[in-house]
N, CA and C of each residue as an Amber inpcrd file, in Angstrom:
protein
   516
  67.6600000-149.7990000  91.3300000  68.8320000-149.2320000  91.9940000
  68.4780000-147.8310000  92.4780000  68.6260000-147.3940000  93.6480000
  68.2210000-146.1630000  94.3660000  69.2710000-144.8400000  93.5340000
  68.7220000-143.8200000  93.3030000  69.4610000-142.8070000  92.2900000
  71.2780000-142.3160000  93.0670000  70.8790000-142.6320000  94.2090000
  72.6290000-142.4660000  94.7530000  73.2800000-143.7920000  94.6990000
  72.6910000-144.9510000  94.6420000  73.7700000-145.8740000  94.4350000
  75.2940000-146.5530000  93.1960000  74.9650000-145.4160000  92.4150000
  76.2100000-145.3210000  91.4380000  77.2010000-144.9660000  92.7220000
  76.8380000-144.2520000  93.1170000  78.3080000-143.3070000  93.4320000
  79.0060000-144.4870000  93.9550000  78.5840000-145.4300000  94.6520000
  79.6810000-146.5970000  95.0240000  79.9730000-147.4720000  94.7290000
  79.7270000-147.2590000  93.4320000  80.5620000-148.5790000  92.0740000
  81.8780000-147.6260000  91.2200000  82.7290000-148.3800000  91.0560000
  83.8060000-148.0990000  90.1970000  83.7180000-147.7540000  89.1050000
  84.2450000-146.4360000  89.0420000  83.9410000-146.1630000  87.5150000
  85.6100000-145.4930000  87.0460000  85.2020000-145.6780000  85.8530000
  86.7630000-145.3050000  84.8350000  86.9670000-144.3210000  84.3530000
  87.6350000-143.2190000  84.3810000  88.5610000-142.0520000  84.1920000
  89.5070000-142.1040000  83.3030000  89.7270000-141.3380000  82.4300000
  90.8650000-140.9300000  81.5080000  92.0370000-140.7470000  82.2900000
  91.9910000-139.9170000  83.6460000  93.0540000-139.5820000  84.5870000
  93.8710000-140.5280000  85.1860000  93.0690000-142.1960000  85.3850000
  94.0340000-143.1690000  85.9670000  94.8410000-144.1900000  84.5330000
  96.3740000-144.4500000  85.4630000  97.0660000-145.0210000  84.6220000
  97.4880000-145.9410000  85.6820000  97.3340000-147.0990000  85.8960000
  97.8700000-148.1560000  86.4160000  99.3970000-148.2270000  86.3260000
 100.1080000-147.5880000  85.5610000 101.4840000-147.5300000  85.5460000
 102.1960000-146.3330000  86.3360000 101.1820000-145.5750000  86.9310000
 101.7950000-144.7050000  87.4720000 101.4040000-144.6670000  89.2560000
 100.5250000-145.8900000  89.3310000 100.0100000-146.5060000  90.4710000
 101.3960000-146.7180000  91.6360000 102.0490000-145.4520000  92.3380000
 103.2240000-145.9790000  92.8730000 102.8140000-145.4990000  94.7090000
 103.7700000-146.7190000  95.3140000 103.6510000-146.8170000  96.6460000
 104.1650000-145.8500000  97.5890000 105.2630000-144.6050000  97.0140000
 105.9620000-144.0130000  97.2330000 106.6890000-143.4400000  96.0470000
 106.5800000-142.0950000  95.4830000 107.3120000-141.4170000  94.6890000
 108.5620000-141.4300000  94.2100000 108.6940000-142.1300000  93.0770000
 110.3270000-142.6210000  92.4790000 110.9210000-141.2530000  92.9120000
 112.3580000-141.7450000  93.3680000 113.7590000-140.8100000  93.2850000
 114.7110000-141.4560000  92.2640000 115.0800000-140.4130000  91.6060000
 116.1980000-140.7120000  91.2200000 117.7620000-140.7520000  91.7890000
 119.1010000-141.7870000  90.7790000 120.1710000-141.5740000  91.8560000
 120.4500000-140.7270000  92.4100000 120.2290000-139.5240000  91.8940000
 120.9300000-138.1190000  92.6890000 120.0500000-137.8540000  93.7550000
 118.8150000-138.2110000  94.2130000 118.4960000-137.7430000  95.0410000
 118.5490000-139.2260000  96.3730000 119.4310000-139.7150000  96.2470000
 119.2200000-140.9830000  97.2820000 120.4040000-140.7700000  98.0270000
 120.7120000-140.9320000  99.2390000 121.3860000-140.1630000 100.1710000
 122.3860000-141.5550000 101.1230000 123.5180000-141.1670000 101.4040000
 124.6230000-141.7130000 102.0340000 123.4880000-142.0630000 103.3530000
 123.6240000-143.2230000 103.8400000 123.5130000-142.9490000 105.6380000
 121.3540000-143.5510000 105.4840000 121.0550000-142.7870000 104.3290000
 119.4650000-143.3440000 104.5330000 119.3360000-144.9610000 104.4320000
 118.1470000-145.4610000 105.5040000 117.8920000-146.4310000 105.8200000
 116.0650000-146.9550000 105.6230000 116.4290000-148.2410000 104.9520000
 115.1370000-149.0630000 104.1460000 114.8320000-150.3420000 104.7800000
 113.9950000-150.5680000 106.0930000 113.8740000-151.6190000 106.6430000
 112.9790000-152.7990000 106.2430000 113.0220000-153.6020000 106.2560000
 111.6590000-154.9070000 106.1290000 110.9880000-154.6500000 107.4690000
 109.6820000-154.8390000 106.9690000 108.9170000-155.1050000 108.6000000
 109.4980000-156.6560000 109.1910000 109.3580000-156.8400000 110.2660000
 110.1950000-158.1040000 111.0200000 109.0040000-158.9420000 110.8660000
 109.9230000-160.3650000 111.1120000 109.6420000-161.3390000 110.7510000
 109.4110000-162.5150000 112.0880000 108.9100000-163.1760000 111.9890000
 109.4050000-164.0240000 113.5230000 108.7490000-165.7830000 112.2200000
 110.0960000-166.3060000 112.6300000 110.2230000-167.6550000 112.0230000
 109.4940000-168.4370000 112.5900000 108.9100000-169.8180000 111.6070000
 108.0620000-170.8200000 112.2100000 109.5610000-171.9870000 111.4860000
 108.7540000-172.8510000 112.7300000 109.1470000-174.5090000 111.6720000
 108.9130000-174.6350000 110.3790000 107.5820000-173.8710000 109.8860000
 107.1280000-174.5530000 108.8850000 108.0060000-173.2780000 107.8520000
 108.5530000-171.8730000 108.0410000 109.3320000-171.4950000 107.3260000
 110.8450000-171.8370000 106.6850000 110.7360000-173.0180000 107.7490000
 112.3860000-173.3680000 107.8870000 112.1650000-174.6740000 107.1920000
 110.9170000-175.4430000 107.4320000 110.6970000-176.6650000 106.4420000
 110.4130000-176.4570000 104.9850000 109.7070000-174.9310000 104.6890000
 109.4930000-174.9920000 103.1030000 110.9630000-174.2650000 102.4620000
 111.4600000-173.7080000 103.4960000 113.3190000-173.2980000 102.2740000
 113.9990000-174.7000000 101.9160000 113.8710000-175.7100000 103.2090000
 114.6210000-176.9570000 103.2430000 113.9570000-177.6440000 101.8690000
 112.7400000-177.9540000 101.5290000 111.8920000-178.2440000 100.5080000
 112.4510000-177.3020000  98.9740000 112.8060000-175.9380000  99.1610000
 113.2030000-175.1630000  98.1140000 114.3330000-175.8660000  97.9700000
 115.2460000-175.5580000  98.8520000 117.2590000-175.1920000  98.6530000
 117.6760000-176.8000000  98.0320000 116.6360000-177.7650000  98.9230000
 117.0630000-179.3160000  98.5010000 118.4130000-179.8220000  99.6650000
 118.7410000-178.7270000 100.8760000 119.6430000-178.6610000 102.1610000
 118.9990000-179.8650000 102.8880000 119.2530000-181.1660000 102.9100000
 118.7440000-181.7920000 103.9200000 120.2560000-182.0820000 104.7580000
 120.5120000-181.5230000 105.2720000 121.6380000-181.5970000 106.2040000
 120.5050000-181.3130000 107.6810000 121.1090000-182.4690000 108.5760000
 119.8560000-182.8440000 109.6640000 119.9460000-181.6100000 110.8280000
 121.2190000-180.6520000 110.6360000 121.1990000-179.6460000 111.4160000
 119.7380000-178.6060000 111.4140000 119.2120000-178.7050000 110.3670000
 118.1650000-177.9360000 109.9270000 116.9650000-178.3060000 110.0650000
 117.0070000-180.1240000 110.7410000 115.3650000-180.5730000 110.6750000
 115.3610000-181.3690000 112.5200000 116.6070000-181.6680000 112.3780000
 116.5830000-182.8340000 113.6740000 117.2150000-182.5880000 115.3750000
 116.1420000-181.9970000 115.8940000 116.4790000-181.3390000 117.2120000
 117.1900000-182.5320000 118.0270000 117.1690000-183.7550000 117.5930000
 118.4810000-184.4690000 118.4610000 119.5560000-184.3950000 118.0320000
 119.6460000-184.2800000 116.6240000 121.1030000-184.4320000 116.2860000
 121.9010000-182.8750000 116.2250000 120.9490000-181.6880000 115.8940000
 121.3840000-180.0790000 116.9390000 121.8890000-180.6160000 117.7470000
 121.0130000-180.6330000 118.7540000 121.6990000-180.7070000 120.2950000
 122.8340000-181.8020000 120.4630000 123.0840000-183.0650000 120.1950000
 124.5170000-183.5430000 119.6090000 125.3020000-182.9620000 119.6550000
 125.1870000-181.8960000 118.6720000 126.2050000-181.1780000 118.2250000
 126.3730000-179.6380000 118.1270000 125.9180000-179.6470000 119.4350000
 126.5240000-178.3450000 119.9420000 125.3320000-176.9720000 119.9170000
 124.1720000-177.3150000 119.0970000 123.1540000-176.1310000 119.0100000
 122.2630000-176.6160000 120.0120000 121.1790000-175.3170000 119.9810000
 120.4450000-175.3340000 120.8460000 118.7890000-176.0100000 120.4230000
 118.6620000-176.1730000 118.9440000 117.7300000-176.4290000 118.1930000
 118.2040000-176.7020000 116.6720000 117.4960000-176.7010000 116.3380000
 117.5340000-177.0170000 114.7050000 117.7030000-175.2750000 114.0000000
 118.6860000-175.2720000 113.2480000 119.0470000-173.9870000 112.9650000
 118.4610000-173.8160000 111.3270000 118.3250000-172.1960000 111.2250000
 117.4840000-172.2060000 109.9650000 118.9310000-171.8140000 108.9570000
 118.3120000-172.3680000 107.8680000 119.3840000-171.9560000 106.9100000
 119.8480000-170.9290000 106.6760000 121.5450000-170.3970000 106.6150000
 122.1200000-169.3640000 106.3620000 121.6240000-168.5810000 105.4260000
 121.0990000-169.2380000 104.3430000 120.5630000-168.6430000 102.9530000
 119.0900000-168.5540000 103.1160000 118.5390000-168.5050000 104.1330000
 117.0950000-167.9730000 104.6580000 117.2160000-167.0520000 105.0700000
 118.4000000-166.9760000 106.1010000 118.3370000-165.5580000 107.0190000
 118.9530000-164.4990000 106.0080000 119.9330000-165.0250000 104.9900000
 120.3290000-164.3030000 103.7360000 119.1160000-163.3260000 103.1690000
 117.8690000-164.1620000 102.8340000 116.8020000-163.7990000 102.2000000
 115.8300000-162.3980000 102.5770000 116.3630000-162.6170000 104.0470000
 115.7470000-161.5760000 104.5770000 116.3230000-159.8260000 104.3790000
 117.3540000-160.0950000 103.7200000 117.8580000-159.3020000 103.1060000
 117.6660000-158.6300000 102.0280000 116.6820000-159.5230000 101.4300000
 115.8440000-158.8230000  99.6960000 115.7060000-157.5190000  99.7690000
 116.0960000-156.9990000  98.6080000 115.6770000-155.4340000  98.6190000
 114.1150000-155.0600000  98.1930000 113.7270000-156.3650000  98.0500000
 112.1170000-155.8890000  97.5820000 110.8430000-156.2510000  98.5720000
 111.5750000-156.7550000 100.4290000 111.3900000-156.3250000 101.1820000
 111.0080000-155.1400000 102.1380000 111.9070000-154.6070000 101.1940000
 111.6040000-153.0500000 101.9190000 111.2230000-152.0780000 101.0380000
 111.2440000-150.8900000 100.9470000 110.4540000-149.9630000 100.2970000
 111.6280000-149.4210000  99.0660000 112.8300000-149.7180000  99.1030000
 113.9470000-149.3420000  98.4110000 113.8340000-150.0720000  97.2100000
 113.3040000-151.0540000  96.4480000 112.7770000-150.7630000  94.5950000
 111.7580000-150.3730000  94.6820000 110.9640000-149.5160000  95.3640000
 109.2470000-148.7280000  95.0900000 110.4550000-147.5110000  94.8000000
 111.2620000-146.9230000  95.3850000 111.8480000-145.4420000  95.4100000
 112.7150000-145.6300000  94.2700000 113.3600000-146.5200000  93.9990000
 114.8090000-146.4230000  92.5780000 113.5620000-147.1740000  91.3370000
 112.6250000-147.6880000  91.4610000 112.2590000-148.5110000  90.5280000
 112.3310000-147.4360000  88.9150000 112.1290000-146.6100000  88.5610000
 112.3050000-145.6740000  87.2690000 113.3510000-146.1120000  87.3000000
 115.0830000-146.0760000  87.9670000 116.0330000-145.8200000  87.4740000
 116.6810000-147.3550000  87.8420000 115.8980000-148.1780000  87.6470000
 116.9250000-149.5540000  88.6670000 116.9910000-150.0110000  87.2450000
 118.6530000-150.4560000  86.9460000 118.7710000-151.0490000  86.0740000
 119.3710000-153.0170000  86.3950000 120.3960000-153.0620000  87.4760000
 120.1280000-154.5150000  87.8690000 120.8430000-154.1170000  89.7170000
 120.6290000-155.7310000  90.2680000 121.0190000-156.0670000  91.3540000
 122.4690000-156.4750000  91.4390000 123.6220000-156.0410000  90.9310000
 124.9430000-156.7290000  91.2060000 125.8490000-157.4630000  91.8260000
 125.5610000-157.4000000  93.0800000 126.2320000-158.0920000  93.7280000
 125.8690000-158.3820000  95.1470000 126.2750000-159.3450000  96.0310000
 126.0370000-159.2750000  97.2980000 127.1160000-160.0680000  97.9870000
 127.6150000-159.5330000  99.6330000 128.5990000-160.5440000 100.5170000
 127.9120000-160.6900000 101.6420000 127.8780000-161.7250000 102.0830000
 127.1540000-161.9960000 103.5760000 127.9170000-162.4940000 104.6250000
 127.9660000-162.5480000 106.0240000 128.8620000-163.2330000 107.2600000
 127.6660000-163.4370000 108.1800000 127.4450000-164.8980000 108.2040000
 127.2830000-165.3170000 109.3880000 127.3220000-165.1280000 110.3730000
 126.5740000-164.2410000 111.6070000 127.4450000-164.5280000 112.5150000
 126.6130000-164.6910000 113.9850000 125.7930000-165.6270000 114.1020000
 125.2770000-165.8040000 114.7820000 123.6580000-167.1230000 114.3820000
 124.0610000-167.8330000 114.5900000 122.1110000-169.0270000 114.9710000
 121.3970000-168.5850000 114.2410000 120.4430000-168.9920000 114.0480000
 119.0040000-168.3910000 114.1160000 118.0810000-169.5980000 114.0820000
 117.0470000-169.3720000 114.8670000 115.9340000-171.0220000 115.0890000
 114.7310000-170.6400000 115.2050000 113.7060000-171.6600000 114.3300000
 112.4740000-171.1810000 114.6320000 111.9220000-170.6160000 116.0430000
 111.2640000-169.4150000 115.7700000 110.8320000-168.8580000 117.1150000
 111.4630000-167.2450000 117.7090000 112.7120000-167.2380000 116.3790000
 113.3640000-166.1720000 116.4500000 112.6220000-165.0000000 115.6940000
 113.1400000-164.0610000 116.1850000 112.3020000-162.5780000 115.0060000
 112.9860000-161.9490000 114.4780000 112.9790000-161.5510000 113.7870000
 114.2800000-161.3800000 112.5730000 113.7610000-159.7260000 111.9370000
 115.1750000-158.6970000 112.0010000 114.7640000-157.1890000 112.1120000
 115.8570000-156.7770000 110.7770000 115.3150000-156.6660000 109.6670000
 116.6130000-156.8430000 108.7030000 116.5680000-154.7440000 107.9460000
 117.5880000-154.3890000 107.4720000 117.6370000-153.4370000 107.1010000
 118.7910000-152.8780000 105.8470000 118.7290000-152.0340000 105.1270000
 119.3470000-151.8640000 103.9780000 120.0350000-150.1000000 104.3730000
 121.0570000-150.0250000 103.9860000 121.4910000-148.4270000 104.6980000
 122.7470000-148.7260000 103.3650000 122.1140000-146.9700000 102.6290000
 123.2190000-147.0660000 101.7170000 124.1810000-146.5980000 102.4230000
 125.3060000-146.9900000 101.8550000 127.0760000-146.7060000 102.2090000
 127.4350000-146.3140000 101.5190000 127.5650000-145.9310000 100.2360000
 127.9560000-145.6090000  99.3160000 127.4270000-145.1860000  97.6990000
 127.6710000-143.5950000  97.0680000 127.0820000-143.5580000  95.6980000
 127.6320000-143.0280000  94.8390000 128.2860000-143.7010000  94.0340000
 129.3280000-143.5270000  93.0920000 128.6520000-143.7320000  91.9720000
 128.9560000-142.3040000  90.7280000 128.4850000-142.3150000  89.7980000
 129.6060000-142.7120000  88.9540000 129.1030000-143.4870000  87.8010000
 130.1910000-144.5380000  86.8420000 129.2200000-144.0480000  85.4780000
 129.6870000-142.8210000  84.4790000 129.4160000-142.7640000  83.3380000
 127.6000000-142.3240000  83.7380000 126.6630000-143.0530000  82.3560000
 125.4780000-143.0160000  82.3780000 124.4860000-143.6710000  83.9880000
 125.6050000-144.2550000  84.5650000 124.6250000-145.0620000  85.3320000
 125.5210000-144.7520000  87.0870000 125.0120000-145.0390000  87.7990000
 125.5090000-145.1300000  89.0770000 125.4330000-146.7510000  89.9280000
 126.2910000-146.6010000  91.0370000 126.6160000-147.7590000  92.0330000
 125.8640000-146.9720000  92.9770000 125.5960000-147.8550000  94.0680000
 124.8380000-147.8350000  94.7720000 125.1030000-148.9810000  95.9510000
 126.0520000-149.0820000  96.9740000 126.6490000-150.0000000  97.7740000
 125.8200000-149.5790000  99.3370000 125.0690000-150.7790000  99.8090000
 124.1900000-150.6580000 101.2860000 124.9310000-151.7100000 101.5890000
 124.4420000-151.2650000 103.1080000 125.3800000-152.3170000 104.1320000
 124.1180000-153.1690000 104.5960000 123.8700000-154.4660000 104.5360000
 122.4480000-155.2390000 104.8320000 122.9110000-155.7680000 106.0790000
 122.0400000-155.6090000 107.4040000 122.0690000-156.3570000 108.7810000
 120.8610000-156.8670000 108.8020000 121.1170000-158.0000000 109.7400000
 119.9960000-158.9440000 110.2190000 120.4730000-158.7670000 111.4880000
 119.1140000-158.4950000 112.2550000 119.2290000-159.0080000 113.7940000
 118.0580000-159.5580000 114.1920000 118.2710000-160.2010000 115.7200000
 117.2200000-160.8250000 116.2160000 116.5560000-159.7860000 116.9530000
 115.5170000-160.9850000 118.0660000 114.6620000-160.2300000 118.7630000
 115.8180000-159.9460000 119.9130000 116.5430000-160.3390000 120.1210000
 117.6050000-160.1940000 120.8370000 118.3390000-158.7880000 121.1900000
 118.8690000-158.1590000 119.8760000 119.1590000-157.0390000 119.4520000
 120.8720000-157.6770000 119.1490000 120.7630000-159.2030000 119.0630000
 122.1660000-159.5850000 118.2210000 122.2570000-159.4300000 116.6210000
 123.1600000-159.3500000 116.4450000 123.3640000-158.9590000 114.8910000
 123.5210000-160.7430000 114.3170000 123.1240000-161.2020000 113.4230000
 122.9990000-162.6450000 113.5070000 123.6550000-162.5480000 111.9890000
 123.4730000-161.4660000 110.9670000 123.9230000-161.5120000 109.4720000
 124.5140000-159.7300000 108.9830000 125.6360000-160.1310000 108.3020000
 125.8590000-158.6440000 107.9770000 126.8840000-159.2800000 106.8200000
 125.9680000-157.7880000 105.7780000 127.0090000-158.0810000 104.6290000
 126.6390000-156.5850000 103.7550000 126.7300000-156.6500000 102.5400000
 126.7360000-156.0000000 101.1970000 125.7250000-156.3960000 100.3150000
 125.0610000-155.1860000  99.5940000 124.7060000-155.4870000  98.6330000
 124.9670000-153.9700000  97.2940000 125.4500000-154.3660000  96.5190000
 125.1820000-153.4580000  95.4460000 124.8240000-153.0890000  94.3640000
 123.9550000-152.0310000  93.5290000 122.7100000-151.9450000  92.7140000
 123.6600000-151.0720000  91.6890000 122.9980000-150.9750000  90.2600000
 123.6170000-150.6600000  89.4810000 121.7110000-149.8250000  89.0080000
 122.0690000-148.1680000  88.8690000 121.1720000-147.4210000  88.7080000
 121.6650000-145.8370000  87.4480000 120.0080000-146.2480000  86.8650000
 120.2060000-145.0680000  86.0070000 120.9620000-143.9910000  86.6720000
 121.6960000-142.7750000  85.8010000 121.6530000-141.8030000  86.4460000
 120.8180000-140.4070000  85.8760000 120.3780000-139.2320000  85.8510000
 119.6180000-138.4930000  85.1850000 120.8520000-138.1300000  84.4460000
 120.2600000-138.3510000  82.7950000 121.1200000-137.9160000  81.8410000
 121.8600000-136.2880000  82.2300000 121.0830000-135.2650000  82.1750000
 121.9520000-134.0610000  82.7120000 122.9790000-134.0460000  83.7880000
 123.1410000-134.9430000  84.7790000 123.9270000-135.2100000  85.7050000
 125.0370000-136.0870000  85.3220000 125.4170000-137.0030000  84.2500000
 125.8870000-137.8700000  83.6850000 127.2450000-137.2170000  82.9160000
């Protein structure tokens, strides 16, 4: 081995902790802000995304597989499941549990509306914007407003989601 070729093998340090290995610097509740916004990078749907949820959910309703019986009835294609385009809504999509993860204690709740298609071939632009931060005792709420849109710039899903988060004991 040539006397410089250590330097480009891995070596181990007292200084690294794999637990502190973070993608972005935890905030705590108090420092997470009304109005800030946590996007997913976009998505653009295949068939075969819309065939493996159908395979998950166990949805064989033919709106979702059978471009004759869509068009039958009124669509333009075979539409992807409501609770796909739902999905795109995950908060672990976007960068928002890398920033609360110290203080995330659970996921509480969520409301969604329909309101618009979506079919393979579409691209899908989803985002998390808190609305609201209400501190409750030791812990805080945490209420974002979740949109889905297309490549379109239609809004295709909009709803709620809300997180239940440490708060820093001195602030409590």
């Amino acid at each position: 081995m040539p006397a410089d070729a250590s330097t480009t093998h891995a070596s181990t340090t007292d200084d690294f902790d794999p637990l502190d290995f973070a993608i972005v610097a935890p905030r705590t509740f108090e420092e997470l802000i009304v109005g800030e916004v946590f996007r997913a990078p976009s998505r653009t749907l295949t068939d075969a995304h819309a065939s493996a949820f159908q395979a998950v959910s166990a949805d064989n309703h033919p709106v979702h597989y059978d471009a004759v019986w869509a068009k039958a009835h009124g669509h333009s294609a075979p539409v992807v499941h409501g609770l796909q385009v739902l999905a795109f809504t995950a908060p672990g999509a976007t960068l928002f549990p890398h920033v609360i993860g110290e203080v995330f204690i659970a996921f509480t709740g969520l409301s969604a509306k329909f309101l618009g298609e979506v079919h393979a071939g579409d691209t899908l632009y989803s985002e998390l914007r808190i609305t609201s931060l209400v501190p409750d005792g030791p812990n805080g709420i945490v209420t974002a407003s979740a949109t889905v849109h297309n490549q379109r710039s239609e809004i295709v899903l909009a709803g709620e989601h809300t997180y239940l988060l440490r708060r820093t004991p001195a602030s409590a």
